[in-house]
LOKOLDREN-419133 format. One record per atom (N, C-alpha, C): residue number from 1; residue in three letters; x, y, z. Coordinates in Angstrom, 1 decimal, m for minus. Example, Ala and Ser with C-alpha at 12.3 -4.5 7.8 and 13.67 -1.06 7.14 Angstrom:
+-----+---------+--------+--------+--------+
: num : residuo :     xx :     yy :     zz :
+-----+---------+--------+--------+--------+
:   1 :     Ala :   13.2 :   m5.7 :    7.8 :
:   1 :     Ala :   12.3 :   m4.5 :    7.8 :
:   1 :     Ala :   13.2 :   m3.3 :    7.8 :
:   2 :     Ser :   12.8 :   m2.2 :    7.1 :
:   2 :     Ser :   13.7 :   m1.1 :    7.1 :
:   2 :     Ser :   12.9 :    0.0 :    7.9 :
+-----+---------+--------+--------+--------+
// end
This chain:
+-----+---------+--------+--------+--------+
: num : residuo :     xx :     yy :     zz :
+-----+---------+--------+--------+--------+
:   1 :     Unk : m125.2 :  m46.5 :  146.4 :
:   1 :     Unk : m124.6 :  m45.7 :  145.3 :
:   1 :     Unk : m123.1 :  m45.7 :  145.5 :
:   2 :     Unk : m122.0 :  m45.3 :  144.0 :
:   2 :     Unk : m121.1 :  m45.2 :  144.5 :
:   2 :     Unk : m120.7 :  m44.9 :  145.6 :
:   3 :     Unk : m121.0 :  m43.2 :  145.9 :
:   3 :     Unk : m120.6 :  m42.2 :  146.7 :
:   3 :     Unk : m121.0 :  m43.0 :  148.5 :
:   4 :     Unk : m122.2 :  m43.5 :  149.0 :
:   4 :     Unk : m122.4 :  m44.3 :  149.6 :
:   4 :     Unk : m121.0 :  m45.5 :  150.2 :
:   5 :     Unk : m120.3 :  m46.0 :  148.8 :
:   5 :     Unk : m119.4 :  m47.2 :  149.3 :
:   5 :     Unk : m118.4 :  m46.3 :  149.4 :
:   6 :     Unk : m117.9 :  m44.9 :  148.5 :
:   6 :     Unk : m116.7 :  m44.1 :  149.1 :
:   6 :     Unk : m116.6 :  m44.0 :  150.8 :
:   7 :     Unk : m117.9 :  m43.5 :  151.2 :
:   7 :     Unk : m118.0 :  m43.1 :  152.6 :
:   7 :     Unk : m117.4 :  m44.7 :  153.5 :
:   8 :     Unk : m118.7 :  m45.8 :  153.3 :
:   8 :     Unk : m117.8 :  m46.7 :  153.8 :
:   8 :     Unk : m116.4 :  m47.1 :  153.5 :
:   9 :     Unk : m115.7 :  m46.9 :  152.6 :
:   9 :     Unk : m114.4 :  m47.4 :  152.0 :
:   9 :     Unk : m113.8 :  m46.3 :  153.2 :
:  10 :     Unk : m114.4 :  m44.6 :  153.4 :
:  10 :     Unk : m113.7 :  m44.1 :  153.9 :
:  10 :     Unk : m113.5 :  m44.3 :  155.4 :
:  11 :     Unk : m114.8 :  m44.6 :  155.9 :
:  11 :     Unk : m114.3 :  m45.2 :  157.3 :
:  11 :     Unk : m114.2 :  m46.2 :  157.6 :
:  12 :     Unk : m114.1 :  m47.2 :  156.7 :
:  12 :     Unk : m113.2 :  m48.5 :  156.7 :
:  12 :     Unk : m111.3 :  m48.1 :  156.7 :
:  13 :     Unk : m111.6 :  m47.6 :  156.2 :
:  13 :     Unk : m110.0 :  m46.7 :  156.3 :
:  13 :     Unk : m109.4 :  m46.1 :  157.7 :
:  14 :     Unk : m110.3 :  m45.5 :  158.0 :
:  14 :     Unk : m110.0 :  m44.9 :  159.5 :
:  14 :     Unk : m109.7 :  m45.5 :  160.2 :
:  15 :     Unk : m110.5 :  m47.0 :  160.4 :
:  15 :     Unk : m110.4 :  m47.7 :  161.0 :
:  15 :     Unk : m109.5 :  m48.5 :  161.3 :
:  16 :     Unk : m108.6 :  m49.0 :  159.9 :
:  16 :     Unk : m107.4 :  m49.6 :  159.8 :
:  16 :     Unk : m106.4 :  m48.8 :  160.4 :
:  17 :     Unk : m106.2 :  m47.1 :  160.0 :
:  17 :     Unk : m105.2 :  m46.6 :  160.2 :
:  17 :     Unk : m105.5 :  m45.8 :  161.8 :
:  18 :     Unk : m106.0 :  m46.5 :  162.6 :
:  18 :     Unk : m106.1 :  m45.8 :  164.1 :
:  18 :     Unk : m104.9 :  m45.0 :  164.1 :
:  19 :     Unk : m105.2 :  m44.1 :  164.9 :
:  19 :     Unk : m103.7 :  m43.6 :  165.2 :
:  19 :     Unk : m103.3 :  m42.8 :  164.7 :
:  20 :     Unk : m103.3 :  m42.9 :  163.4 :
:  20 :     Unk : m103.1 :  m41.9 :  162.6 :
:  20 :     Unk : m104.0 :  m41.2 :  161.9 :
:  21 :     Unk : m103.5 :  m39.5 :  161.6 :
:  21 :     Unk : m104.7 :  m39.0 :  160.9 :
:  21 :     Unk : m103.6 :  m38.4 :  159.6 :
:  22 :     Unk : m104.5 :  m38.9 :  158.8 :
:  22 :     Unk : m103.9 :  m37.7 :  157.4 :
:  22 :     Unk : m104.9 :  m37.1 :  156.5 :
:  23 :     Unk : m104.0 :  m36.0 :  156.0 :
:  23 :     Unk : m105.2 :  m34.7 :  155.4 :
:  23 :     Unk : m106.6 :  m35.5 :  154.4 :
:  24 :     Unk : m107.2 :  m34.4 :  154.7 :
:  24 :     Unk : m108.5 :  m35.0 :  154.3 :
:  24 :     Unk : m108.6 :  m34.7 :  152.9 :
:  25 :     Unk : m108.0 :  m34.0 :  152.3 :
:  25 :     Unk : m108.0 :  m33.9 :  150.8 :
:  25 :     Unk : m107.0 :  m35.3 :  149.9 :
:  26 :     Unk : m106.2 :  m35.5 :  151.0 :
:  26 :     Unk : m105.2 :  m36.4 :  150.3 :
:  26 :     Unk : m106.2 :  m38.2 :  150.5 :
:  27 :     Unk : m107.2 :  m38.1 :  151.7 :
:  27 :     Unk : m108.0 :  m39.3 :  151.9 :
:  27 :     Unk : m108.8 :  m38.9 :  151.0 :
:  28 :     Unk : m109.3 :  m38.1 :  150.6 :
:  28 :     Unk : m110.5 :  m37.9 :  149.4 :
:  28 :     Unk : m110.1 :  m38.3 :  148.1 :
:  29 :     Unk : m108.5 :  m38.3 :  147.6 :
:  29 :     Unk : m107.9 :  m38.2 :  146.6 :
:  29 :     Unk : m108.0 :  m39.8 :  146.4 :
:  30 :     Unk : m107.6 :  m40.3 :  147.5 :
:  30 :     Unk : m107.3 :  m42.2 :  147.3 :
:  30 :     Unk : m108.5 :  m42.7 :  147.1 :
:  31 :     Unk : m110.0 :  m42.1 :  148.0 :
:  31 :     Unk : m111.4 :  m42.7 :  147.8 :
:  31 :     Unk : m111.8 :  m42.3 :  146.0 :
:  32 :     Unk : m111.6 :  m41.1 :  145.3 :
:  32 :     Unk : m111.6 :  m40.3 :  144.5 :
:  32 :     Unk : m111.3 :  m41.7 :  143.2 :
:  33 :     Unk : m109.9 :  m42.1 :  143.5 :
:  33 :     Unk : m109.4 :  m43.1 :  142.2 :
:  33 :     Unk : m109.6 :  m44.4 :  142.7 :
:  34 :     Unk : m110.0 :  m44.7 :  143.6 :
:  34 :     Unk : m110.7 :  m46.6 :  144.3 :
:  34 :     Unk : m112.4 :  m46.1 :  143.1 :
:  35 :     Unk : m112.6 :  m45.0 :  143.3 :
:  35 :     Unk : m114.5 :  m45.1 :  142.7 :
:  35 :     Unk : m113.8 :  m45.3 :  141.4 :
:  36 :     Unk : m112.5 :  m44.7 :  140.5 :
:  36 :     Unk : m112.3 :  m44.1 :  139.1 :
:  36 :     Unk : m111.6 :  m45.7 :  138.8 :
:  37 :     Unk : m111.3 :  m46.4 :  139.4 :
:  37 :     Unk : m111.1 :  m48.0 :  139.3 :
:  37 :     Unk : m111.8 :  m49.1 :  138.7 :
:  38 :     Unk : m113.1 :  m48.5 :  139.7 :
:  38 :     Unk : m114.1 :  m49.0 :  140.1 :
:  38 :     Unk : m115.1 :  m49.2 :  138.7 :
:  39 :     Unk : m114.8 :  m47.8 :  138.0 :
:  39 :     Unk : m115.9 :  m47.2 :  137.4 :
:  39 :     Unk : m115.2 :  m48.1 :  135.6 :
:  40 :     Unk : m114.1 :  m47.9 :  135.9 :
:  40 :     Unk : m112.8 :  m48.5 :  134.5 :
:  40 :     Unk : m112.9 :  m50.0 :  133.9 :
:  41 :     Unk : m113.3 :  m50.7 :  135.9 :
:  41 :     Unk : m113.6 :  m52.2 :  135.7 :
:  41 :     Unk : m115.3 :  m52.4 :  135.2 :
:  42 :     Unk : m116.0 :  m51.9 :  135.5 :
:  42 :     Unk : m117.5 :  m52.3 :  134.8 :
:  42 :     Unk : m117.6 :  m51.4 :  133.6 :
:  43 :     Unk : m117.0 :  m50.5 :  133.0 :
:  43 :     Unk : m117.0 :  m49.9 :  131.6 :
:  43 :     Unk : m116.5 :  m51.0 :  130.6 :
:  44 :     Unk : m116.1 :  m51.9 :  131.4 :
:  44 :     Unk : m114.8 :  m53.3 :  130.5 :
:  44 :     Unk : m116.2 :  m54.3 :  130.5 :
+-----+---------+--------+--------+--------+
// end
């Protein structure tokens, strides 16, 4: 399901950015508009 690839997208994310941690509302925000992208390109 979407929400499913968010999760991976999100710890695919983590992963890149070792090291660093940033707020979890502002990483929910970026996974938030990657799904609202997502959703823009197969509505087309």
């Amino acid at each position: 399901t979407e929400a499913d690839l968010a999760e991976v997208g999100l710890e695919k994310m983590s992963t890149k950015l070792d090291g660093f941690k940033f707020p979890t509302r502002l990483t929910e925000h970026i996974v938030k508009r990657k799904v609202e992208r997502s959703r823009e390109k197969f509505d087309l």
